[in-house]
C-alpha positions as CSV (number, residue, x, y, z in Angstrom):
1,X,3.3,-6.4,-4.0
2,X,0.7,-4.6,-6.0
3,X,-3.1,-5.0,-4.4
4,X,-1.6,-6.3,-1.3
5,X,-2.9,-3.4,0.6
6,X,-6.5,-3.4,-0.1
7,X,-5.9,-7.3,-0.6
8,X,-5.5,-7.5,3.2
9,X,-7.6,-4.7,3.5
10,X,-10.5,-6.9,2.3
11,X,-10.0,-10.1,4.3
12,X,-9.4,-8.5,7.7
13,X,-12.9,-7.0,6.8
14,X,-14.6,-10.3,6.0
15,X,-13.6,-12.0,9.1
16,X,-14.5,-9.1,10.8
17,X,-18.3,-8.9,9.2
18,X,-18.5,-13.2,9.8
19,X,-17.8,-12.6,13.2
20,X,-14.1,-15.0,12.7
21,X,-16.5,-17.5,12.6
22,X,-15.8,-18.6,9.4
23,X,-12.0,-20.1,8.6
24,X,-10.3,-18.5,6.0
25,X,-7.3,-19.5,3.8
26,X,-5.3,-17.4,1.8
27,X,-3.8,-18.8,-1.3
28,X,-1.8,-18.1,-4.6
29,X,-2.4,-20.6,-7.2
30,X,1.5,-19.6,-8.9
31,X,3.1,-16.7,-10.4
32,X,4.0,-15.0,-7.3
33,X,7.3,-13.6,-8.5
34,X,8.5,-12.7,-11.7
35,X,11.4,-13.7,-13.7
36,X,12.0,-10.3,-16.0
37,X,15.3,-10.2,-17.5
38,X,16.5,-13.7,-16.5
39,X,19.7,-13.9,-18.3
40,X,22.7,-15.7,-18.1
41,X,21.2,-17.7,-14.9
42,X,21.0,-14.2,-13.1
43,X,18.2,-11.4,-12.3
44,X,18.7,-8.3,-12.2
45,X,19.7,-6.8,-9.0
46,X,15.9,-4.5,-8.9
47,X,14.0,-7.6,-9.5
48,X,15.4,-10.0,-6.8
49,X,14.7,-7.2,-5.1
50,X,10.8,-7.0,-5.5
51,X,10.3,-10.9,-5.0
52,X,12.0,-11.0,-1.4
53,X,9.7,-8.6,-0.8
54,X,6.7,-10.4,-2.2
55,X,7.8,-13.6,-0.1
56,X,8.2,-11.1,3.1
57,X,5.1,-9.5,2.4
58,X,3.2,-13.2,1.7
59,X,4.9,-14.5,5.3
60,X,3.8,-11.4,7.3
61,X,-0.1,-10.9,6.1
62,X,-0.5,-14.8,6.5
63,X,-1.2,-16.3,3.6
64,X,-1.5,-19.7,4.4
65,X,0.1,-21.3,0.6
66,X,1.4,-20.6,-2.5
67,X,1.8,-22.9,-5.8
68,X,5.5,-23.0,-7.8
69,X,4.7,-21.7,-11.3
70,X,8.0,-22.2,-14.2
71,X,7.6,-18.6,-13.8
72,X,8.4,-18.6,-10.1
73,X,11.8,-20.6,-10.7
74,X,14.4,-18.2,-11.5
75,X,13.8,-17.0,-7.9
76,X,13.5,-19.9,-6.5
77,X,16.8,-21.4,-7.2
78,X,17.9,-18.6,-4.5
79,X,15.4,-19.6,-2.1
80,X,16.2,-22.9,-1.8
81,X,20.1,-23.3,-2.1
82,X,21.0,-26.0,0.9
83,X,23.7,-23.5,2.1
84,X,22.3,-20.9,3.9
85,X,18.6,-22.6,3.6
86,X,18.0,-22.1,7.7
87,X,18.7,-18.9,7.7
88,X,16.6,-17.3,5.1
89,X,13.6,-19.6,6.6
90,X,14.5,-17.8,9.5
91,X,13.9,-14.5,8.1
92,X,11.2,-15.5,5.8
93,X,9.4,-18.0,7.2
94,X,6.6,-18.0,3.9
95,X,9.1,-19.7,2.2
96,X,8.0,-23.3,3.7
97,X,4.6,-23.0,2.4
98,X,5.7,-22.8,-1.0
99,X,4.7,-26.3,-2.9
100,X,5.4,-28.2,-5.7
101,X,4.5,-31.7,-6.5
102,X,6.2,-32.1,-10.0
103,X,9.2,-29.6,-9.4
104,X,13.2,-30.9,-8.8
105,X,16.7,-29.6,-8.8
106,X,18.7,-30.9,-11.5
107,X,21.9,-30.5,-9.5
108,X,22.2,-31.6,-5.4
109,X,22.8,-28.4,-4.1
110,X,19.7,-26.8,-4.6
111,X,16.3,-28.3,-2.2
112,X,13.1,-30.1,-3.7
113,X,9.7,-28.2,-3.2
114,X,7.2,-29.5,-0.5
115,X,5.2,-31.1,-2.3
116,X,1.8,-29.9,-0.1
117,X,0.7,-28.4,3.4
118,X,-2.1,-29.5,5.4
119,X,-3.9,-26.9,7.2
120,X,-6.9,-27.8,10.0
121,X,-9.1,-25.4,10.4
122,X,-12.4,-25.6,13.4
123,X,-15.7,-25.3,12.0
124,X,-18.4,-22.9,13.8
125,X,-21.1,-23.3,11.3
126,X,-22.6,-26.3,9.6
127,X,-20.8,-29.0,11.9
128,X,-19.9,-26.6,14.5
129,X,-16.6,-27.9,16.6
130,X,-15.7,-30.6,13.8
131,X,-12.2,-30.4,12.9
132,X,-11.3,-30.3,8.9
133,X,-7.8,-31.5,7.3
134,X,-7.2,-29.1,4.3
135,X,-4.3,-30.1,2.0
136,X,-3.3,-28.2,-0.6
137,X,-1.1,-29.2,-3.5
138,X,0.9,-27.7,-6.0
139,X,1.1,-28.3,-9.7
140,X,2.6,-26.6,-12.7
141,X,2.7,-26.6,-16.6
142,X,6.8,-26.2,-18.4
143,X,7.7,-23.3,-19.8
144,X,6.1,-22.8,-23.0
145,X,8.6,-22.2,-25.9
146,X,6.2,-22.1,-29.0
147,X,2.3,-22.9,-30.1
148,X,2.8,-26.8,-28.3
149,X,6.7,-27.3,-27.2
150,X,7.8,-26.7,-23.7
151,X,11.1,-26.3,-21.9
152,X,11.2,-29.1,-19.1
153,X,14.4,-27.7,-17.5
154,X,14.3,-24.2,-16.5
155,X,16.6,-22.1,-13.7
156,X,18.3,-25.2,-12.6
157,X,14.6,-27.0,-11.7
158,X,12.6,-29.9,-14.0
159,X,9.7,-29.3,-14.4
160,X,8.5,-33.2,-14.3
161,X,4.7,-34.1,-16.2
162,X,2.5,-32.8,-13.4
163,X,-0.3,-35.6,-14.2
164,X,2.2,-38.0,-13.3
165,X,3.2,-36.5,-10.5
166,X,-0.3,-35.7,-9.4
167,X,-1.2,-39.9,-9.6
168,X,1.2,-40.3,-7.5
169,X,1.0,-37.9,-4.9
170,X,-2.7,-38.0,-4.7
171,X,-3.4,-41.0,-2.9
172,X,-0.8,-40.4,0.0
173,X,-2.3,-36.6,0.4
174,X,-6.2,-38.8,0.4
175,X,-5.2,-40.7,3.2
176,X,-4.1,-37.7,5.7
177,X,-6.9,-35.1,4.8
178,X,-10.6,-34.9,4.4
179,X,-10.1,-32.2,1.2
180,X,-8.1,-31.8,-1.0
181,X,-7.3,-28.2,-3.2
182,X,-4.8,-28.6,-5.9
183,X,-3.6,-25.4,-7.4
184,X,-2.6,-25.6,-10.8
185,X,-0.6,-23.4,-13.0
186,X,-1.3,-24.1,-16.7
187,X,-3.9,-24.2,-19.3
188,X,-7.8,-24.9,-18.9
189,X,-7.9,-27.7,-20.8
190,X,-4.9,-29.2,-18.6
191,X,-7.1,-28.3,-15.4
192,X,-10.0,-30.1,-16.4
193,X,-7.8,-33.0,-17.7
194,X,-6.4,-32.6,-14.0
195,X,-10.0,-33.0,-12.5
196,X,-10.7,-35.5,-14.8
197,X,-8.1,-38.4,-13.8
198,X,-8.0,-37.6,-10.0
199,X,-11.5,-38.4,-8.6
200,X,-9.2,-37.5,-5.0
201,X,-9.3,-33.4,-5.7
202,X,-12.2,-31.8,-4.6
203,X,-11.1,-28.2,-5.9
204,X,-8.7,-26.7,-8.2
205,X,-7.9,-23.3,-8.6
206,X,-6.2,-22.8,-11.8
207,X,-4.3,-20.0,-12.9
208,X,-2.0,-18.9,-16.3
209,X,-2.5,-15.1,-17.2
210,X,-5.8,-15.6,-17.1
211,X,-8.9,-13.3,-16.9
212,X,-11.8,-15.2,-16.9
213,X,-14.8,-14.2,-14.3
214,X,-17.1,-17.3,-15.3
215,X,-19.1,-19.3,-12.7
216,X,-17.1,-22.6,-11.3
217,X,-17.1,-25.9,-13.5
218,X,-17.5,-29.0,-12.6
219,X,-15.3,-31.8,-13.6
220,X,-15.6,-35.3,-12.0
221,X,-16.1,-34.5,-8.5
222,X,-14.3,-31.1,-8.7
223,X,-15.0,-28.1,-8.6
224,X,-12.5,-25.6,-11.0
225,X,-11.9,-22.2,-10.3
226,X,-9.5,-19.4,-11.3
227,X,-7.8,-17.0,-10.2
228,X,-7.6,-13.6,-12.2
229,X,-4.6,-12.8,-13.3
230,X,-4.2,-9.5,-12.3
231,X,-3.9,-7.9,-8.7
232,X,-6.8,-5.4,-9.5
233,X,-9.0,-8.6,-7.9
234,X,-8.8,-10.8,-5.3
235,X,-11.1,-14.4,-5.7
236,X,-13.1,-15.4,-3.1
237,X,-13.9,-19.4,-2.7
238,X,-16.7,-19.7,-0.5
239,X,-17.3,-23.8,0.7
240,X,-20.5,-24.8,2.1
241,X,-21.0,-27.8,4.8
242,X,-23.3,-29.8,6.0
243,X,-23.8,-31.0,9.1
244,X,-22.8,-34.2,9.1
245,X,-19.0,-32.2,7.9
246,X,-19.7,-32.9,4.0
247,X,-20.0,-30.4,1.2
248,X,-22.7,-28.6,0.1
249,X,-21.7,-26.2,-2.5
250,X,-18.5,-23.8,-3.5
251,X,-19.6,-20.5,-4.7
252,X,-17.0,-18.1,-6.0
253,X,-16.9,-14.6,-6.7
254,X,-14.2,-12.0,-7.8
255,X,-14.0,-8.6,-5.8
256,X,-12.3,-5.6,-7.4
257,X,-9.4,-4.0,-4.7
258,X,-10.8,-0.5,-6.2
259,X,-10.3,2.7,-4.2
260,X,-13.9,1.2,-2.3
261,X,-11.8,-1.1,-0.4
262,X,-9.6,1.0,2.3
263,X,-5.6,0.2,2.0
264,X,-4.5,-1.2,5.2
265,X,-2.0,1.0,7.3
266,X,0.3,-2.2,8.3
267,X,0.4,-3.9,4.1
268,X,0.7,0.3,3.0
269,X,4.0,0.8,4.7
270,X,5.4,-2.4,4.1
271,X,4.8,-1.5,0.3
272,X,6.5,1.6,1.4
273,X,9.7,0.4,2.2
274,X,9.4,-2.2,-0.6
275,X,8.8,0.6,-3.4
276,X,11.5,2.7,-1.6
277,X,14.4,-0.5,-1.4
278,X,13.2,-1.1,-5.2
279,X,14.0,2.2,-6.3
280,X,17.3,2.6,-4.8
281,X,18.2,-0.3,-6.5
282,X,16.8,0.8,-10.2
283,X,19.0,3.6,-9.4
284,X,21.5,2.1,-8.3
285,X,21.6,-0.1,-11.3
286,X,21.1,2.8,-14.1
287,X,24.1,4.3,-12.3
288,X,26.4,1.2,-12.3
289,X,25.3,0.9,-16.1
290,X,26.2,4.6,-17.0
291,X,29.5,4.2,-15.4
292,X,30.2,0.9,-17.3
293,X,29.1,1.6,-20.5
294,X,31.7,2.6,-23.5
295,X,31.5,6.7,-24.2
296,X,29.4,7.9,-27.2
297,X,29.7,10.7,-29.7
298,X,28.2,13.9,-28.3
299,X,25.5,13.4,-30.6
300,X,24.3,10.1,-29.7
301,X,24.3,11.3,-25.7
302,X,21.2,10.1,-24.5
303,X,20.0,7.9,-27.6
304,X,19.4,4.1,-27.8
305,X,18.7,1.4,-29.5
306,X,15.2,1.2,-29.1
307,X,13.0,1.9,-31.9
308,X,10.8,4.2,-30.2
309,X,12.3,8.3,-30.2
310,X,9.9,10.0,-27.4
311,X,7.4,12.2,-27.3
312,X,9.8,15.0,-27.8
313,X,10.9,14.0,-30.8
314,X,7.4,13.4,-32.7
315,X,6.4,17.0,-31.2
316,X,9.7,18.7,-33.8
317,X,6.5,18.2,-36.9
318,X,3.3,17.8,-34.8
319,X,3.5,20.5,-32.4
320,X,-0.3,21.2,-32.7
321,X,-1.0,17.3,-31.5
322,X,1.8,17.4,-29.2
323,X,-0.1,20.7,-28.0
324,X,-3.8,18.5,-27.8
325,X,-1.8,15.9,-25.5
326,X,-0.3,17.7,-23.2
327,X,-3.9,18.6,-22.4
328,X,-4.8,14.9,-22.2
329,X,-4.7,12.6,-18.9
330,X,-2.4,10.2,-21.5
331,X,0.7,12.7,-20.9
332,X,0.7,12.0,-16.8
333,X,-0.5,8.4,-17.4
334,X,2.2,7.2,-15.0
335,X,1.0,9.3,-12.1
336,X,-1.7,7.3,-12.2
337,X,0.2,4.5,-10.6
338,X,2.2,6.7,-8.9
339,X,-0.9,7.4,-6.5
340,X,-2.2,4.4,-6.0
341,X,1.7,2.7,-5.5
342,X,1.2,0.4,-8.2
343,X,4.3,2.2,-10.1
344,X,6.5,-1.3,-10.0
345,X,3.4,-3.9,-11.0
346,X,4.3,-4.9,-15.0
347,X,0.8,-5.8,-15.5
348,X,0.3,-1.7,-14.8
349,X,2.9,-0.1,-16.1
350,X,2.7,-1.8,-19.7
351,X,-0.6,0.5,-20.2
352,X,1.1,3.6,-18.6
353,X,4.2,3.6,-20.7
354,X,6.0,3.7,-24.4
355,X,6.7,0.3,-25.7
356,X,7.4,-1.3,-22.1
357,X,8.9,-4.8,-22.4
358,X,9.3,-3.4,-26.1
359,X,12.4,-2.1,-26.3
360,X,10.7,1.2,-25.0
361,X,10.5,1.8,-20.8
362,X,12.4,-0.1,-18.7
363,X,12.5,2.2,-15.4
364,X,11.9,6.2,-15.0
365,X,15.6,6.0,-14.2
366,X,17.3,3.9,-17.3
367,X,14.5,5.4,-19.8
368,X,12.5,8.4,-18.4
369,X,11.7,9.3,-22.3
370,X,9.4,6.8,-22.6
371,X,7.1,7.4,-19.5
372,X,3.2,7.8,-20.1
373,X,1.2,7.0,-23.1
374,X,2.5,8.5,-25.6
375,X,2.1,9.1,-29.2
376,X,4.0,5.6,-29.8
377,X,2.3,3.7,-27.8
378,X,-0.5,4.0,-30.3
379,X,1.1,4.8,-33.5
380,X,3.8,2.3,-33.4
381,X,7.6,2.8,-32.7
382,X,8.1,6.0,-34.8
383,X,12.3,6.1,-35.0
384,X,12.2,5.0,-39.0
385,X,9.7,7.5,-39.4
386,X,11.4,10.0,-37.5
387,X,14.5,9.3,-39.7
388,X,13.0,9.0,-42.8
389,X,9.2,10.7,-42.7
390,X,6.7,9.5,-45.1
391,X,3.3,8.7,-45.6
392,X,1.5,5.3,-44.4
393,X,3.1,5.3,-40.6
394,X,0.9,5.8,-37.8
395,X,-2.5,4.4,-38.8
396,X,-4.2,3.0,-35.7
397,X,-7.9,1.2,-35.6
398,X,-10.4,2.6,-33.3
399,X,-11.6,1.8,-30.7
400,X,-10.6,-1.5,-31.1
401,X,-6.8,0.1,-30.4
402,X,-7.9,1.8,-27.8
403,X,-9.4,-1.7,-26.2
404,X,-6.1,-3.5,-25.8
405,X,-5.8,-1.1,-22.3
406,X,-9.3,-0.1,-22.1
407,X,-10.9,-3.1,-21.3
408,X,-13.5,-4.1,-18.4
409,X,-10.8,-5.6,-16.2
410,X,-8.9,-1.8,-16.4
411,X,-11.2,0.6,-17.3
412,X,-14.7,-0.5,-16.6
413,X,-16.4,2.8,-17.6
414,X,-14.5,3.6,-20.5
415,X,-16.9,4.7,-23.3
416,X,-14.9,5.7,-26.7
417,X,-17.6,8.3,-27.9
418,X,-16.9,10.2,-24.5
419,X,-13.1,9.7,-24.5
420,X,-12.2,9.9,-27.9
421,X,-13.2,13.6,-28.3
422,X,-11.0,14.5,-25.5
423,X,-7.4,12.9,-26.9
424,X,-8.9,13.6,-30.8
425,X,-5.9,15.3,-32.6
């Protein structure tokens, strides 16, 4: 749900400033919902609870398509069970524009992916009153499982060879539209092998943790665009026609959702009530673990296995640098998020926290030790230390440290000579 605010924010505002004279499409090229803590064939309770929210909150600001990333799977396999399938498309009716051309169940009580929508839209400029068949299809790498092996079969889908899939799907798609957009989850080499073999794709917008802001390529006769991987932008696809209905151009441009772009009342409080339902359920989950787990010595109340110990802890021998950091905007680094509602998105809280996904924060209500930046984050988890102090732990390089939050994408007017004087201890 994070960006979806100023995301909608943002294209309400460009049809308004074109008059609604030019048609726009809103798309996800894959990695729409996240599969954190898939064990044992099961998410956790909080994180099914965030996707059904990002496929309600995808259905009810239109978005017109989204792509099946290997990512996406784990919550799929609840989406499209056969029993009970009418009823949730019912409720969320997003989940028939999901696609996949190279996605299937490996059992028959599960549904196979569409593998494209067509959407017409009306041209008022260029060829003004022509009618334009717009089919979109979707396309995904397997789940990576080292440097060049890949795990076909994941959450109860195959992930089939997705050039194969996209020979074969090509043509049919050709002969009931007049463009065709392929979105495509996986690497850039694999894209522009994509473009390469399939002279029938005119666009492809790629996507795979990627950050890239370069100008489109060209491969064949597509053109290849990303989308950033983030929600702190939203990419904008801009196709030119002539008027005899052919293409010009396709321009594309990235616009940061910064605190420029207004949130939108409607998107805010359906983040609202998703943030809300989320929380109750991290709560509800830290409680049902307390409950279950075995007691502990008196000592141990509280402890963990994690390798980080807390802020507290480092403070016992470096009170004057845990004095300097209370000072700095590192020891309310959460609140950050908190403002902006952004408190749930992983790709924000790993900067805002100790160690997240690192066997530091998991939730403020499972591990509320480990919330903002602190001294861990950049010294390194500190429990061996802590148990066993010596020289040679802690050494961190500056600024390239600093860099792996700091970076354009995050912090676009972050200077280290200005900061670093401020957080110096």
């Amino acid at each position: 749900m994070g960006g979806l605010a100023r995301r909608v924010s943002y294209i309400k505002a460009f049809k308004h400033r074109s008059n609604l004279e030019v048609p726009t499409l809103v798309v996800d090229a894959g990695n729409l919902f996240t599969d954190d803590r898939f064990t044992a064939d099961q998410l956790p309770g909080e994180v099914m609870t965030k996707n059904k929210w990002v496929v309600k909150g995808y259905g009810d600001f239109h978005h017109d398509v989204a792509n099946i990333s290997w990512i996406d799977l784990p919550y799929l396999t609840e989406l499209l069970k056969k029993d009970g399938f009418a009823k949730r498309v019912e409720e969320y009716p997003f989940i028939e524009r999901l696609v996949s051309a190279n996605i299937e169940p490996v059992d028959d009580q599960h549904r196979k992916p569409i593998p494209y929508v067509i959407r017409e839209i009306t041209l008022k400029r260029g060829a003004p009153g022509q009618k334009v068949r717009i089919g979109f299809v979707g396309l995904t790498e397997a789940k990576p499982i080292g440097a060049a092996d890949k795990q076909n079969v994941y959450a109860g889908y195959r992930v089939n060879d997705p050039f194969e899939a996209a020979k074969k799907v090509l043509p049919e798609l050709k002969q009931k539209t007049d463009f065709i957009v392929a979105l495509a989850y996986m690497p850039m080499a694999d894209v522009q092998r994509l473009a390469t073999e399939n002279p029938e794709i005119d666009t492809i917008i790629g996507a795979r943790q990627t950050s890239t802001m370069d100008e489109p390529q060209h491969f064949n006769r597509a053109t290849i665009t990303y989308a950033f991987t983030q929600t702190k932008y939203i990419g904008e696809l801009r196709v030119y026609v002539k008027g005899d209905g052919s293409i010009e151009n396709q321009l594309n441009r990235y616009i940061a959702l910064d605190s420029i772009i207004p949130d939108d009342a409607p998107a805010t409080e359906e983040v609202t009530a998703a943030h809300t339902e989320f929380t109750n359920e991290q709560n509800k989950a830290a409680q049902t673990s307390q409950e279950s787990a075995p007691p502990k010595p008196v000592g141990l109340l509280g402890a963990t296995d994690s390798p980080y110990v807390g802020v507290e802890t480092c403070a016992g021998c470096h009170q004057k640098e845990h004095e300097v950091w209370l000072t700095t905007r590192h020891s309310h680094a959460l609140a950050t998020l908190e403002k902006k509602n952004e408190q749930f998105d992983n790709e924000c809280i790993r900067c805002h926290v100790v160690g997240y996904q690192r066997g530091g924060f998991q939730s403020l209500y499972t591990t509320p030790q480990f919330a903002n930046v602190q001294c861990e984050e950049c010294h390194g988890p500190g429990r061996k230390h802590a148990e066993s102090p010596a020289k040679g732990y802690g050494f961190m390089a500056t600024p390239i440290g600093c860099m792996q939050c700091h970076k354009v994408p995050n912090d676009p007017d972050f200077a280290f000579a200005v900061y670093w004087p401020k957080i110096k201890h």
